[in-house]
N, C-alpha and C positions, 0 to 999 in steps of 0.2 A: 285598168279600170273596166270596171264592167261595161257591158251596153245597156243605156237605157230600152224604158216599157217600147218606145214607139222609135228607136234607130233602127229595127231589122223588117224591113216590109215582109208582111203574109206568115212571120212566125210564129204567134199565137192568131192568126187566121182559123174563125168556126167556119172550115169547109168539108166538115163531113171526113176527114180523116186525121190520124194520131201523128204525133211528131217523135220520130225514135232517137236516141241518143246511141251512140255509137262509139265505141274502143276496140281498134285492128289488132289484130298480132298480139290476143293474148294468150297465156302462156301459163302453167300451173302455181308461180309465183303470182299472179295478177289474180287469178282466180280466188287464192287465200288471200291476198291482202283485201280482196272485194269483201270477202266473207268478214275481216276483220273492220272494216270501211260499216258493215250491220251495223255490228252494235251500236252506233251512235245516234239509230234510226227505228224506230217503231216496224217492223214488221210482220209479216204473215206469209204462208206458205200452204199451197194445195197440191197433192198430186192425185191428178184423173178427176180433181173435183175435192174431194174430201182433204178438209181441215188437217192438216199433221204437224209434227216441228219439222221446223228447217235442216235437213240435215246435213248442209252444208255443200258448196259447191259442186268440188271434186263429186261425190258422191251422187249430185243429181244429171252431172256430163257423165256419168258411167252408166248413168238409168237410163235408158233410151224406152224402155218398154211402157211410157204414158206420157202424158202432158205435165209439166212443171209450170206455175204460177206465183213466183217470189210479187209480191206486196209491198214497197218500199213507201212507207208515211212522212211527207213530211208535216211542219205546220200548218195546220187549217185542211182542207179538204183537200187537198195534191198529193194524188198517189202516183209512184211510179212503176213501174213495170217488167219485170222478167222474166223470160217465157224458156230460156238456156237453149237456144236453137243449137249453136254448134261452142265449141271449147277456144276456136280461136277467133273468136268476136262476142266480145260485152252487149248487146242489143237491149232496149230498155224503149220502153212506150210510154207516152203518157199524152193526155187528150186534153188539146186547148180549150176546149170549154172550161177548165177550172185555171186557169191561166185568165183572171179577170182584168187584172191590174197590175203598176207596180210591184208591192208587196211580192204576188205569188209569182212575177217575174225574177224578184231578187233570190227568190228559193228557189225555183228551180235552177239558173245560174249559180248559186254560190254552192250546192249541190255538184252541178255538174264540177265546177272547182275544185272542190272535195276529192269527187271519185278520179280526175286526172291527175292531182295530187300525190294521192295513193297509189295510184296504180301507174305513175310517174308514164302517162303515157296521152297524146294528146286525142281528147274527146269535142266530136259533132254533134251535133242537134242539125237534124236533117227534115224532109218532109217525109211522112211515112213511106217504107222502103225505098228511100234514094238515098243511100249511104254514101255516092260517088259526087251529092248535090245537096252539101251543105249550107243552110243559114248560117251557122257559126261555128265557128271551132276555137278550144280552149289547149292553150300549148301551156302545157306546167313546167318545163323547164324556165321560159319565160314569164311566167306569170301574166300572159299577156291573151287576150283575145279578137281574133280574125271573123270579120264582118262580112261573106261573102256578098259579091252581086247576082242578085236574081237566081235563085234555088236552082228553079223552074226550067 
């Protein structure tokens, strides 16, 4: 069962920084099934700024020579975030300010679900850059989600 809007103190907290989601020890099978994990998602993609298609994973961890910006839509104004820092970690941003309510709780959650699903690997929701200082983590072998105490 999921966690409810108000079980996780200070996780949609507006204090001025993003909440990243997190997947360790990925590996070039993780990376395509991400890619296939898209299609079920509205997206966009920039590199150095300018509009292009996505031209898929692998191909943007071999391009180191600009900035990469995947786009991820979900329902209503919740966008999430990919910036492909390094090839064995998934990192993903998105800002609680559009995290208003239930509702955009249960997407972003059932999301995160999704991508551990797929990439059968257990996924964090952290406070921006504390990947070692998880709010929550979602285990897909179990179907099950862990409620940390206190991030911070």
């Amino acid at each position: 069962m999921k966690p409810n809007f108000h079980d996780v103190a200070g996780l949609w907290e507006r204090d001025g920084s993003l909440r990243d989601i997190y997947v360790q020890d990925t590996e070039a099978v993780h990376w395509e099934r991400f890619d296939q994990l898209l299609s079920q998602y509205k997206c966009s993609y920039t590199f150095d700024g300018v509009a292009t298609p996505f031209p898929g994973s692998h191909n943007v961890l071999r391009n180191r020579g600009g900035s990469h910006l995947l786009s991820i839509s979900l329902d209503g104004p919740i966008e999430i975030f990919c910036h492909f820092f390094v090839a064995e970690q998934l990192e993903l941003d998105i800002s609680p300010k559009e995290i208003t309510g239930p509702l955009e709780h249960e997407q972003v959650l059932s999301f995160v679900e999704n991508l551990a699903e797929t990439l059968e690997l257990a996924t964090d929701i952290t406070p921006e850059n504390s990947e070692q200082t998880p709010f929550l983590t979602y285990v897909p072998q179990s179907g099950t989600w862990r409620i940390h105490d206190d991030p911070e």
